[in-house]
N, C-alpha and C positions, 0 to 999 in steps of 0.2 A: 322822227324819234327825238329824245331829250335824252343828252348824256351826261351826267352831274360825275366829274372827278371830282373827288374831297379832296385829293390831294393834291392838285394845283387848283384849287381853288375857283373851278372854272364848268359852264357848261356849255354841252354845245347840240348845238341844234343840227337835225339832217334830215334828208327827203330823197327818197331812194339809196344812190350811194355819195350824193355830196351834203357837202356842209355848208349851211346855209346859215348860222349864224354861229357867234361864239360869244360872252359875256364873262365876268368877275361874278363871281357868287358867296354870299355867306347862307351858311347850314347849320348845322344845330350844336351849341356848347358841347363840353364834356360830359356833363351829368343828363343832358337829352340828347343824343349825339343823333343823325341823320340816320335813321335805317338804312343800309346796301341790299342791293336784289334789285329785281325786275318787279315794276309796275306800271300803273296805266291812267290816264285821265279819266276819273271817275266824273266832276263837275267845274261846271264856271261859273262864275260871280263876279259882277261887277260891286262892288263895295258899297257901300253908300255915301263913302268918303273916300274919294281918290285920292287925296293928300293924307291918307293916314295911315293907320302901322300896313296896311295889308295892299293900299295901293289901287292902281284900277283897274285890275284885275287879280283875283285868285283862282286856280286850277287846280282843283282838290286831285287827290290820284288815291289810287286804294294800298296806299300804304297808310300804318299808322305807328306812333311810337309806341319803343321798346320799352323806355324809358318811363312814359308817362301812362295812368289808370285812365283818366279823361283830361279837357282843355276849356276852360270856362262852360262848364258844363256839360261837354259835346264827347264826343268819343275825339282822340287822339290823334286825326288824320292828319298825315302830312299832304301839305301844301306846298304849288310854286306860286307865288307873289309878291309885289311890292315891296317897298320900304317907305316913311318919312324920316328913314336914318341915313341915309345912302351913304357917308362918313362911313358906318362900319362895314360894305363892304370892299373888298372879301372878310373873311372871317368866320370866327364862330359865334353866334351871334343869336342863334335862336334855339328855340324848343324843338326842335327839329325840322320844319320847315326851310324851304330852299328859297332865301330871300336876293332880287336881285333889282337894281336901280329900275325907276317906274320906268323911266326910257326905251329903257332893253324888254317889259314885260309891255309894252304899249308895242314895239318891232314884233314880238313873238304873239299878238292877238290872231293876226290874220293867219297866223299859220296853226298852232296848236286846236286840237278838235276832241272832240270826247273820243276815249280808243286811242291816243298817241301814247306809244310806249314809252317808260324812263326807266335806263338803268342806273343806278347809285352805286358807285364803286368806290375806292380807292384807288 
């Protein structure tokens, strides 16, 4: 499972009942802010460029914003991936999307699968 606090700024990974990882996160500004609820790993993507906004890997989930009608053309779904910003996190910092240093999203390859649950809370 993937646990995204917005309010410490942090998520955390787990697999049964322990916690297997934990990382700094930035999630979505004020005016696109991170949907909260339960969701789930819809897809994955390796990028075409690991060094860039999205990283080497994206894990699409079937949430989508609140905030936004669509995302350079696409429907609005939020994502956990990458940065080439890693300076901005934590913070608020995206369109809603749950952005986290490639390092930490390169630790979590081997373990996230299509079907892992994420809950978005505060």
């Amino acid at each position: 499972r993937v646990v995204v606090v917005r309010g410490s700024r942090r998520v955390v990974l787990g697999k049964g009942g322990a916690v297997i990882g934990d990382a700094p996160l930035g999630f979505g500004k004020s005016g696109t802010p991170s949907p909260t609820g339960t969701c789930y790993i819809t897809d994955v993507t390796a990028p075409n460029a690991p060094s860039g906004p999205y990283g080497p890997r994206a894990y699409g989930t079937s949430a989508f914003s609140d905030a936004l009608s669509s995302f350079d053309g696409q429907p609005p779904q939020i994502a956990i991936h990458g940065t080439n910003q890693p300076w901005l996190i934590p913070g608020h910092i995206s369109n809603g999307c749950l952005r986290l240093n490639n390092a930490n999203v390169q630790r979590m390859m081997p373990i996230l699968e299509l079907g892992t649950p994420v809950y978005i809370h505060w």
